[in-house]
N, C-alpha and C positions, 0 to 999 in steps of 0.2 A: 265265600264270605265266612267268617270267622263269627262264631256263635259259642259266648262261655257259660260253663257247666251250670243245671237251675242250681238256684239257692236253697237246697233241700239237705237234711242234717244227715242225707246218706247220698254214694255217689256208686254208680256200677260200671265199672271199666269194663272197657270191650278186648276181646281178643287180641294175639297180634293179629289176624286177619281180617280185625276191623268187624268180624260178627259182635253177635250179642250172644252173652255167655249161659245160654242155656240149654238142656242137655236133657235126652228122654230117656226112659228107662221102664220097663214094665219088668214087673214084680209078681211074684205070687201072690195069692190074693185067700179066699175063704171056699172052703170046701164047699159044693154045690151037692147036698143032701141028696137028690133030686139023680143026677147022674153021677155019683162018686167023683167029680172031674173037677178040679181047681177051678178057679177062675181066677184071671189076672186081672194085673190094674195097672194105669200108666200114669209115672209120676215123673214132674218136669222139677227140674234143679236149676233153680237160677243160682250163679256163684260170681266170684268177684266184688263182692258188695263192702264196700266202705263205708265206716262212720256206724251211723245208728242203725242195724239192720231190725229192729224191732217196728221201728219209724217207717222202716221199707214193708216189712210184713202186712203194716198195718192198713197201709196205703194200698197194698198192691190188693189184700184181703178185701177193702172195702169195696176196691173198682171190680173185681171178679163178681163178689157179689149183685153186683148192681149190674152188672152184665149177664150172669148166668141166673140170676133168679134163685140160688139155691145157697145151702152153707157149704164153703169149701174147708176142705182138711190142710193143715201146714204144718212145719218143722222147721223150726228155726235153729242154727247152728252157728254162735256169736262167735266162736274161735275162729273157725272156717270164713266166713262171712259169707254162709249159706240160706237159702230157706228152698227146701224139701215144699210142691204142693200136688194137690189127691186133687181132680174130681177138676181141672182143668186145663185147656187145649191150648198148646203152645205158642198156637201165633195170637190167639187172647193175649197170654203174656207179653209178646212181644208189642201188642198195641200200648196195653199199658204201660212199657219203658218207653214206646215213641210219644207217648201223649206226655212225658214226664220228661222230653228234652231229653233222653238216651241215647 
């Protein structure tokens, strides 16, 4: 059955493989004073994003929150039609594209 896209002022196209286009990556992170020894951090990239990605940040910012209890860090990239986020777990994200008709 055929289901068309929500009525939302941004839209996130999925892969040719029909995923959802988001992508992990761990980063350097802050010097740990304590043992000389980095520590890392892992950051998810959702991309593909059309229309208003500020509108998508803000939506996706608020449900994180309300989910993880905490403030989460973002990076938003209008040319790209990226948003960069810190301090959240990937299939979170992915709940909140499914809950958003993604």
């Amino acid at each position: 059955m055929y289901d068309p896209p929500p009525k939302l002022p941004y839209y996130v196209r999925r892969k040719r493989d029909h995923t959802l286009p988001l992508y992990l990556s761990r980063r350097r992170d802050l010097l740990n004073e304590k043992t000389l020894d980095f520590d890392y951090v892992e950051l998810v990239t959702m991309k593909e994003i059309d229309g208003d990605v500020f509108a998508c940040e803000r939506d996706l910012r608020e449900f994180l929150e309300k989910e993880l209890c905490k403030p989460i860090a973002t990076h938003v990239d209008e040319l790209k039609g990226r948003i960069v986020i810190k301090g959240a777990d990937r299939a979170i994200i992915e709940k909140f594209l499914f809950t958003k008709g993604f």
